[in-house]
C-alpha positions as CSV (number, residue, x, y, z in Angstrom):
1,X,0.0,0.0,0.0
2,X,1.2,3.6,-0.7
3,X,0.9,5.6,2.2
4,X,0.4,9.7,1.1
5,X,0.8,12.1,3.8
6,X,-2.2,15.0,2.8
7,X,-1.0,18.6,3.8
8,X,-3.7,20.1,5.9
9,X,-5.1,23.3,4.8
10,X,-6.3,24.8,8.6
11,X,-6.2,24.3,11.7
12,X,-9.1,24.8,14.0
13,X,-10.6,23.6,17.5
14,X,-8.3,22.1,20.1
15,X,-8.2,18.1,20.8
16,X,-6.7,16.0,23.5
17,X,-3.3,17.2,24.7
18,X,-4.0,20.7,23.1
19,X,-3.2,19.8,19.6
20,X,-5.4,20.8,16.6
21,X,-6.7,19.1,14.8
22,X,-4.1,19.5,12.0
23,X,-1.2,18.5,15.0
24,X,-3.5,15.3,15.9
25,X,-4.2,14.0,12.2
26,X,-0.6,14.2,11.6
27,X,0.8,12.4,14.6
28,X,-2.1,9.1,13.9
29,X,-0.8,9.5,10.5
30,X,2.6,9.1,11.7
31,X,1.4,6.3,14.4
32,X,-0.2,4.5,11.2
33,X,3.3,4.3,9.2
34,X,5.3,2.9,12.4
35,X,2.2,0.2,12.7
36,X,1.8,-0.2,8.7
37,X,6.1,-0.7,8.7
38,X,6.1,-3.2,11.9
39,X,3.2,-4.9,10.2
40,X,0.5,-4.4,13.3
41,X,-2.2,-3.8,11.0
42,X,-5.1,-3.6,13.9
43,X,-3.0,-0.8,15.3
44,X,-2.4,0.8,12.0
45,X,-6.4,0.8,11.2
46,X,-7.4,2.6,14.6
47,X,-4.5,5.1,14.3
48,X,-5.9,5.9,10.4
49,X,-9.6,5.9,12.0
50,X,-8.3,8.3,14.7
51,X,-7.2,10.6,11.7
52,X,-10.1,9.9,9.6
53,X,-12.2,11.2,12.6
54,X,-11.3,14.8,13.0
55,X,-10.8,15.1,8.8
56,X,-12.9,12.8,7.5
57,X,-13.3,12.1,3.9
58,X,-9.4,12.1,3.2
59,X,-9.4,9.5,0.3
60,X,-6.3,8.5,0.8
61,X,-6.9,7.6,4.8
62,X,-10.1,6.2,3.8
63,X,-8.4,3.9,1.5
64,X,-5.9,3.4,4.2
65,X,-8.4,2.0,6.3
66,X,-9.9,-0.4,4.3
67,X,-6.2,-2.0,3.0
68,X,-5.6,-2.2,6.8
69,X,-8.7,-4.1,7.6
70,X,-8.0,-6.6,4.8
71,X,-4.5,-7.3,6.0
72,X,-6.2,-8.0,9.7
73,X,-9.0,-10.9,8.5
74,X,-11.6,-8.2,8.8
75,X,-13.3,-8.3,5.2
76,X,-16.8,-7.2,5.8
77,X,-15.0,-4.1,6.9
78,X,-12.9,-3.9,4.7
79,X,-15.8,-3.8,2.0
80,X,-17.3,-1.4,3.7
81,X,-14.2,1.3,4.4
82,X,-13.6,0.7,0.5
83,X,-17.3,1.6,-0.4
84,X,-16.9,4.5,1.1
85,X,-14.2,5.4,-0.1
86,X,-15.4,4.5,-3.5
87,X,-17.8,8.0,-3.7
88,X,-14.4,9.8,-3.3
89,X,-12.3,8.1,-5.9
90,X,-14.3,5.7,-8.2
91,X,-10.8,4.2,-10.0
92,X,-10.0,0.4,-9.2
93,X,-6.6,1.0,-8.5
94,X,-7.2,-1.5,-5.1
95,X,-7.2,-4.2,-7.5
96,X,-3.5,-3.9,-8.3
97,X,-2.5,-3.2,-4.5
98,X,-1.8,-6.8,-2.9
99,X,-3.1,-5.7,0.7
100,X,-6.6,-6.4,-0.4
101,X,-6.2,-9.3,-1.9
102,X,-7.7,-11.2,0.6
103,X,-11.3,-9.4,-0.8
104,X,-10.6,-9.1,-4.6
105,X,-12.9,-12.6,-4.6
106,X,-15.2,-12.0,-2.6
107,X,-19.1,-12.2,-3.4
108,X,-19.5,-8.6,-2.3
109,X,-16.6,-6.9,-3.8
110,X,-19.2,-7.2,-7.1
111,X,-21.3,-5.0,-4.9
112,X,-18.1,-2.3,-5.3
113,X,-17.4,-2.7,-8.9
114,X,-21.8,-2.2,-9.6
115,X,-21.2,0.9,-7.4
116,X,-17.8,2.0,-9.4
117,X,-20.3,1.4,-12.9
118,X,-22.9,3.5,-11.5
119,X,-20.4,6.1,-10.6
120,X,-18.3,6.4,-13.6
121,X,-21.7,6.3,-15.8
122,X,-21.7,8.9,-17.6
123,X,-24.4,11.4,-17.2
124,X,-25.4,14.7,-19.1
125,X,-28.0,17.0,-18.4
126,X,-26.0,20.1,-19.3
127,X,-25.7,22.2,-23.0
128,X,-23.2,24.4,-23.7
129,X,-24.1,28.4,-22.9
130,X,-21.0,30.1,-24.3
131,X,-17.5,30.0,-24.4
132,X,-14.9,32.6,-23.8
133,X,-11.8,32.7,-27.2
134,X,-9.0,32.8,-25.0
135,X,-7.6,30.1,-23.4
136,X,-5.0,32.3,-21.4
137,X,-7.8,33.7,-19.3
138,X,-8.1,31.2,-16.1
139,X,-12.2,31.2,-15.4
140,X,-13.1,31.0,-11.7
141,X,-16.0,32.7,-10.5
142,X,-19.0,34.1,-12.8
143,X,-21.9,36.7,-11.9
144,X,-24.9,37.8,-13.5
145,X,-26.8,41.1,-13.8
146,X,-30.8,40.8,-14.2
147,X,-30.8,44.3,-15.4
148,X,-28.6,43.9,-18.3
149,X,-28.0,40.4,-18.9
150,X,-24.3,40.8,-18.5
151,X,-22.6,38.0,-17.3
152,X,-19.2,38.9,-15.4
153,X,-16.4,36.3,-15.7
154,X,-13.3,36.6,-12.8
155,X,-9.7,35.6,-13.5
156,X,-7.4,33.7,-11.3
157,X,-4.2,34.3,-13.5
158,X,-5.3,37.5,-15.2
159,X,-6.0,39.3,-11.6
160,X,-9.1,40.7,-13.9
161,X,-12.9,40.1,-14.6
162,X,-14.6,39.9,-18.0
163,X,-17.9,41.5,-18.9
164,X,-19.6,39.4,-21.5
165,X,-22.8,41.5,-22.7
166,X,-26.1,39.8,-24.3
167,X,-25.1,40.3,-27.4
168,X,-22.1,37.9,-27.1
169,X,-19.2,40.4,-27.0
170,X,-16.5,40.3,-23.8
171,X,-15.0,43.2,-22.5
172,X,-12.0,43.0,-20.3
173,X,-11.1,46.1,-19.9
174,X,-14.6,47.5,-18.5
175,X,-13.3,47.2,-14.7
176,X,-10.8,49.7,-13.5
177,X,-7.3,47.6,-13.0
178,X,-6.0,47.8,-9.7
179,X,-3.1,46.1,-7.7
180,X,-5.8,45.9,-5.2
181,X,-7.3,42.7,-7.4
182,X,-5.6,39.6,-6.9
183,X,-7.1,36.0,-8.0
184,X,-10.9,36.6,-8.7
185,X,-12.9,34.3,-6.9
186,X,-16.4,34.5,-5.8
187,X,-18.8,36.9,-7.2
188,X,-22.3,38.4,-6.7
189,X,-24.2,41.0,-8.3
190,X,-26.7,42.9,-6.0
191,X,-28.5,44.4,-9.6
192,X,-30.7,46.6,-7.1
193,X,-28.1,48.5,-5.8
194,X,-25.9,48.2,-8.7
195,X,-22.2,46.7,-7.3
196,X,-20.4,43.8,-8.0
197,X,-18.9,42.2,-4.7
198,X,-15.9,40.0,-5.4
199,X,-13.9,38.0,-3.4
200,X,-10.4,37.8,-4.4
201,X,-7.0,36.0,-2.4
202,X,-3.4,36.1,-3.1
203,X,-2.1,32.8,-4.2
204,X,1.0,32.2,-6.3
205,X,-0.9,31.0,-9.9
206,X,-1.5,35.0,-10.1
207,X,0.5,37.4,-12.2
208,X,2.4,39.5,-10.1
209,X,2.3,37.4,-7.1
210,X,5.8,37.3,-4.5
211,X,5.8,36.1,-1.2
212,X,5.4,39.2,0.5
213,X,1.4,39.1,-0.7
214,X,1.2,35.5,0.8
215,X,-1.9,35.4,3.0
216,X,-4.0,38.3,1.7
217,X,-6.8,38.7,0.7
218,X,-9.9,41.3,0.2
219,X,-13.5,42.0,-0.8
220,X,-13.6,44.4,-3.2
221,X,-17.0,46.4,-4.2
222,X,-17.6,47.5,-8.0
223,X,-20.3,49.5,-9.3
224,X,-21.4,47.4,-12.0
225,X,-22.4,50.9,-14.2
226,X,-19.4,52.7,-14.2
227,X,-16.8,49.8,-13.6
228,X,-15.3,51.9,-11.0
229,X,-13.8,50.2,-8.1
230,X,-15.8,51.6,-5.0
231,X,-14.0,50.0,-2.0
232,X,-11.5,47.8,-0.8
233,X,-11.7,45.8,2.5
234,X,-8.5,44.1,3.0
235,X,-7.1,41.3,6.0
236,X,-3.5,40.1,6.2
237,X,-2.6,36.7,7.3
238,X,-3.3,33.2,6.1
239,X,-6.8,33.8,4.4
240,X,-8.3,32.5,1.7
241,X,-11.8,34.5,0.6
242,X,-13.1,31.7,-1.9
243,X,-16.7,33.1,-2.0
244,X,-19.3,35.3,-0.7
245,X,-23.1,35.8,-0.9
246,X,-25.1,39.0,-0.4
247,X,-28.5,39.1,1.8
248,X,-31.6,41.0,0.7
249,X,-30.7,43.8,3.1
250,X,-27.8,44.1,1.5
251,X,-25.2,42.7,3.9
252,X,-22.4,40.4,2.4
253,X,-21.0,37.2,3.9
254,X,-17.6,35.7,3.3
255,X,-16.1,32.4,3.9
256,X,-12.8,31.6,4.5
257,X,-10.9,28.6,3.3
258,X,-7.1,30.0,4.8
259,X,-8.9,30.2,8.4
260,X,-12.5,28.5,9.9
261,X,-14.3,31.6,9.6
262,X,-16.7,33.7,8.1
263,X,-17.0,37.2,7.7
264,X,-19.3,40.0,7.6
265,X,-19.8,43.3,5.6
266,X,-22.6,45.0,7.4
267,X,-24.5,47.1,4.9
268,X,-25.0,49.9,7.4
269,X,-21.8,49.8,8.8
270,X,-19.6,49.4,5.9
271,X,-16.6,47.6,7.2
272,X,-15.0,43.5,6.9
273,X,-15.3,42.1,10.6
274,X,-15.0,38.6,11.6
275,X,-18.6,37.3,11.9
276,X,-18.4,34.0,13.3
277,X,-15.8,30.8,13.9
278,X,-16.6,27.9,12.4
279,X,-16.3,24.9,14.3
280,X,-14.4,21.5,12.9
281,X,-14.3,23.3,9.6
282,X,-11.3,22.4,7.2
283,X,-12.0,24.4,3.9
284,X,-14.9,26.6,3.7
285,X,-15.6,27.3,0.3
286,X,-19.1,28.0,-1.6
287,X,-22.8,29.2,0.3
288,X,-26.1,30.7,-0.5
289,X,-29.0,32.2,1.5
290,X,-32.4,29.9,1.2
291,X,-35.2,32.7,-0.7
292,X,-36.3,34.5,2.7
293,X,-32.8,34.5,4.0
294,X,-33.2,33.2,6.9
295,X,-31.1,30.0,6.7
296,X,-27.6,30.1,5.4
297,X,-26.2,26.7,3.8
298,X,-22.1,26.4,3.5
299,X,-20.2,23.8,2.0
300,X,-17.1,22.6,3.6
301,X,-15.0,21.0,1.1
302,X,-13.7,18.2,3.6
303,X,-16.5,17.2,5.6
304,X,-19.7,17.8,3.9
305,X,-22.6,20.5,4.2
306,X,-24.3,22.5,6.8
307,X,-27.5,25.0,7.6
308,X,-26.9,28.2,9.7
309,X,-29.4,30.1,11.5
310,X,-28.9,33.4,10.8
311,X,-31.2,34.4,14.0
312,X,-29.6,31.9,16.3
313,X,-26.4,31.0,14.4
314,X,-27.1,27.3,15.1
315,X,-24.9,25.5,13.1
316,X,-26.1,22.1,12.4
317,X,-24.9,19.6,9.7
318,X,-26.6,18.3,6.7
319,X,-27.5,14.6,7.2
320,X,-27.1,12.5,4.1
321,X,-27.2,8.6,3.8
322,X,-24.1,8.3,1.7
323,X,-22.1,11.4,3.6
324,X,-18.9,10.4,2.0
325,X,-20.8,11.7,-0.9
326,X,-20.4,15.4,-0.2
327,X,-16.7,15.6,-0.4
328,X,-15.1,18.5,-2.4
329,X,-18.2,21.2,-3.1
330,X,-17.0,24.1,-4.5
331,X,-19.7,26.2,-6.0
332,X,-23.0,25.4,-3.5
333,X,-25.9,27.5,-4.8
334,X,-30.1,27.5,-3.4
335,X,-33.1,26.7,-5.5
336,X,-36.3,25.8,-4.1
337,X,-35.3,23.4,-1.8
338,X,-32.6,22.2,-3.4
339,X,-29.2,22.7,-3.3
340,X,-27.1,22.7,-6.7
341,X,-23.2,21.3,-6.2
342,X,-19.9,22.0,-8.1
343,X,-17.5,19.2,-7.0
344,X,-13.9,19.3,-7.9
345,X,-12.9,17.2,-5.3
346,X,-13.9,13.8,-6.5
347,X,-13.3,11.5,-9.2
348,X,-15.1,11.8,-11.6
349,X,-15.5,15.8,-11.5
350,X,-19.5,16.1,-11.2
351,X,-22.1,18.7,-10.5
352,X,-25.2,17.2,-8.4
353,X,-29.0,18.6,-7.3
354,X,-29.0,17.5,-3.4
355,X,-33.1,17.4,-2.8
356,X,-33.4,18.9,1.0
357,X,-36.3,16.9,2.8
358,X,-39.0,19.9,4.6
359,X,-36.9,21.2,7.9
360,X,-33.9,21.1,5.5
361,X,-31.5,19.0,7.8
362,X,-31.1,16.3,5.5
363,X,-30.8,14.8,1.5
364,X,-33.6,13.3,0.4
365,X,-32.0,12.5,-2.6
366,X,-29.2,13.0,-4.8
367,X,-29.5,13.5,-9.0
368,X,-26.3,13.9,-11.0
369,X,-26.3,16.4,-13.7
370,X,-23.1,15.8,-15.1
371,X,-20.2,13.7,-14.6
372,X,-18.2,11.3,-16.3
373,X,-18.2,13.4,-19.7
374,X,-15.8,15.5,-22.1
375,X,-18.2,18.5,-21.1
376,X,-16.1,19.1,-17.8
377,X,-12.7,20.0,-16.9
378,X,-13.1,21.2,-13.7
379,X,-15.6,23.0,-12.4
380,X,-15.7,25.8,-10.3
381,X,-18.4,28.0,-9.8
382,X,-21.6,28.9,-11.0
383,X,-24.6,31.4,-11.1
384,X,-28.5,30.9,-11.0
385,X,-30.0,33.6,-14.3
386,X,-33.4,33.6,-15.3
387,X,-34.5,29.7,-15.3
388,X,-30.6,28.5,-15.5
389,X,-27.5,27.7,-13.5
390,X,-24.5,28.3,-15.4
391,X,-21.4,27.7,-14.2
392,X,-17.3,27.3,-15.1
393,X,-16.5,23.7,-17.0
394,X,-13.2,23.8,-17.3
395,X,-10.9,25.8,-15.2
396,X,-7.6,25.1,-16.0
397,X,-6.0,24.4,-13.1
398,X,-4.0,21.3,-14.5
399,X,-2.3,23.9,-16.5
400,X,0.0,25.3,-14.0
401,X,3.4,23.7,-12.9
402,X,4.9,23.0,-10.0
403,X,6.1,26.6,-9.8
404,X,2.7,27.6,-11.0
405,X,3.8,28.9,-14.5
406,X,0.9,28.4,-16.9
407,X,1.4,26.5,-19.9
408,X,-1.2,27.8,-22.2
409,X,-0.8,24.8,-24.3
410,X,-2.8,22.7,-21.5
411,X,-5.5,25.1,-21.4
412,X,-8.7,25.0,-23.5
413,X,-10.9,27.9,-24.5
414,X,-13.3,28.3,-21.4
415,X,-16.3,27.0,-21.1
416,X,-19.2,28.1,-19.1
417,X,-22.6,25.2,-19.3
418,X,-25.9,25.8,-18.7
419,X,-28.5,23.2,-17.0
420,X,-32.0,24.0,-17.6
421,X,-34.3,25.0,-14.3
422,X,-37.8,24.3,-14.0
423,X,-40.2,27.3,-13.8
């Protein structure tokens, strides 16, 4: 077995001992190897489910786990870690690794390959909506504005954001350049009061980018009219400002994936302030306000989804029957009781439609609307207009070396899809 040690991407509550949770899944990691190495394979399981239980959904822990339980005699277990960790990573690579060889036989590992089938089925409920002519720009984020039906495209290379118009034709030039833009994440239009929020990060795929910028990041306000940049509000240290969402009075929520937190923009007050911390959170990445805006749903793109009260700030998590599921959201976006999902963290790449059950605390079902296709790259993030989601296809992040130079070569034209919504 090939053991991969993940690199953590935050830190958050305190464990046993005072370590966080980063410090503990590192040290059961390490206890794993010694075990793995001395050949105590029930000790190497519980030191991988020890890890697996404060960052769950690791693949290659999960897989771990499974090899380690076939090693030990315990093949029902086995089957059942591997299932799991199937929905993460649908390849058969387990079937070349002589730890589980003890299961390759075995009356219900045909109950993992029908699941691997079903999950590399190809499915395809998508059409293409348009596509930008340069394959240099790196898509990331998209917006939309009701008023104009201009769709607003962000860059994570370029530092920039294109304005594509109804018409077809893409500006790039219609924002106001500023040193003040770094990679263009997460976007929003509030069309009624006529700005573009953006959330935008220093990371080292940008142009421009040295070490000094490390940690950075801002929300930046445009008026979508003019293109002139309104206001800045910046933070220095390890963040991360992946996405944010607006609230019908106009306040603007920002999640965090450098740091378990979100943060607020108070429409009266006008200022970036920590909102709240995010408990046993790894990677907070996309979120969207149910119609009323009362209940807040975020993706975390380790451990699954959850529902915030915005009255009580209740955090409770999303059940779901197949939890390991949920692994890698990106883009998370509302509609009527549903919640639509850009995941970039599995294999294969998919978007899914998670039906909420009425008190919207757990799936009722989950419908794949594509995956296993030519039609995405990876996706990213997306935008509800009119009676469609649109959303990235193919951000090229497998175009980047491993000192983040782009190779334009390995980039195609971007792609943004469209999946029809019922009226």
């Amino acid at each position: 077995m090939k053991l991969i040690l993940i690199m953590m991407i935050a830190s958050v509550t305190t464990v046993c001992n005072a370590q966080t949770p980063r410090e503990f899944f590192q040290s059961k990691y390490r206890e794993g190897v010694k075990a793995y190495e001395s050949k105590d394979y029930p000790a190497f399981v519980r030191a991988m489910q020890m890890a697996d239980s404060v960052r769950p959904n690791t693949y290659s822990i999960m897989y771990n786990i499974a090899g380690g339980q076939a090693l030990a005699g315990q093949s029902e277990a086995a089957l059942r870690s591997l299932r799991n960790a199937v929905w993460l990573n649908s390849s058969k690579q387990f079937m070349t690794d002589s730890d589980f060889v003890s299961i390759w036989n075995t009356p219900g590992m045909k109950d993992i390959f029908a699941l691997i089938d079903s999950i590399n089925k190809p499915v395809s409920m998508t059409r293409a909506g348009f596509t930008l002519e340069d394959n240099s720009f790196h898509p990331e984020g998209i917006a939309y504005d009701t008023k104009t039906k201009r769709f607003f495209i962000g860059s994570i290379r370029q530092r920039t954001i294109a304005v594509r118009d109804e018409k077809g034709n893409v500006n790039t030039n219609f924002f106001k350049n500023t040193d003040q833009l770094y990679c263009v994440m997460g976007m929003k239009v509030d069309s009624k009061r006529r700005t573009l929020w953006v959330a935008t990060s220093v990371m080292p795929e940008m142009i421009g980018y040295t070490d000094s910028l490390s940690g950075k990041a801002a929300v930046a306000r445009f008026n979508i009219d003019s293109g002139e940049l309104e206001k800045i509000y910046s933070i220095e240290g390890d963040h991360v400002f992946g996405d944010l969402v607006i609230h019908p009075s106009g306040d603007v929520y920002v999640s965090d994936s450098g740091e378990p937190n979100m943060y607020k923009i108070d429409s009266k007050e006008d200022q970036l302030k920590l909102w709240l911390t995010f408990p046993n959170a790894w990677n907070l990445q996309g979120l969207d306000f149910t119609s009323d805006g009362n209940t807040l749903f975020i993706a975390d793109y380790i451990s699954g989804l959850y529902r915030l009260s915005l009255k009580t700030q209740k955090i409770d998590k999303i059940g779901f029957d197949t939890p390991n599921a949920l692994r890698g959201i990106d883009g998370l976006y509302f509609y009527k009781n549903s919640l639509l999902a850009l995941q970039n963290g599995t294999n294969p790449l998919r978007v899914c439609r998670y039906y909420l059950d009425n008190d919207q605390t757990h799936i009722d079902k989950m419908e794949f609307v594509e995956k296993a296709t030519d039609n995405l790259g990876e996706p990213t993030l997306g935008v509800l207009a009119g009676n469609a989601f649109y959303f990235i296809a193919n951000s090229p992040w497998g175009a980047y070396d491993r000192k983040h130079q782009f190779d334009v070569s390995k980039a195609q034209k971007p792609v943004i899809r469209q999946y029809e919504l019922e009226n």
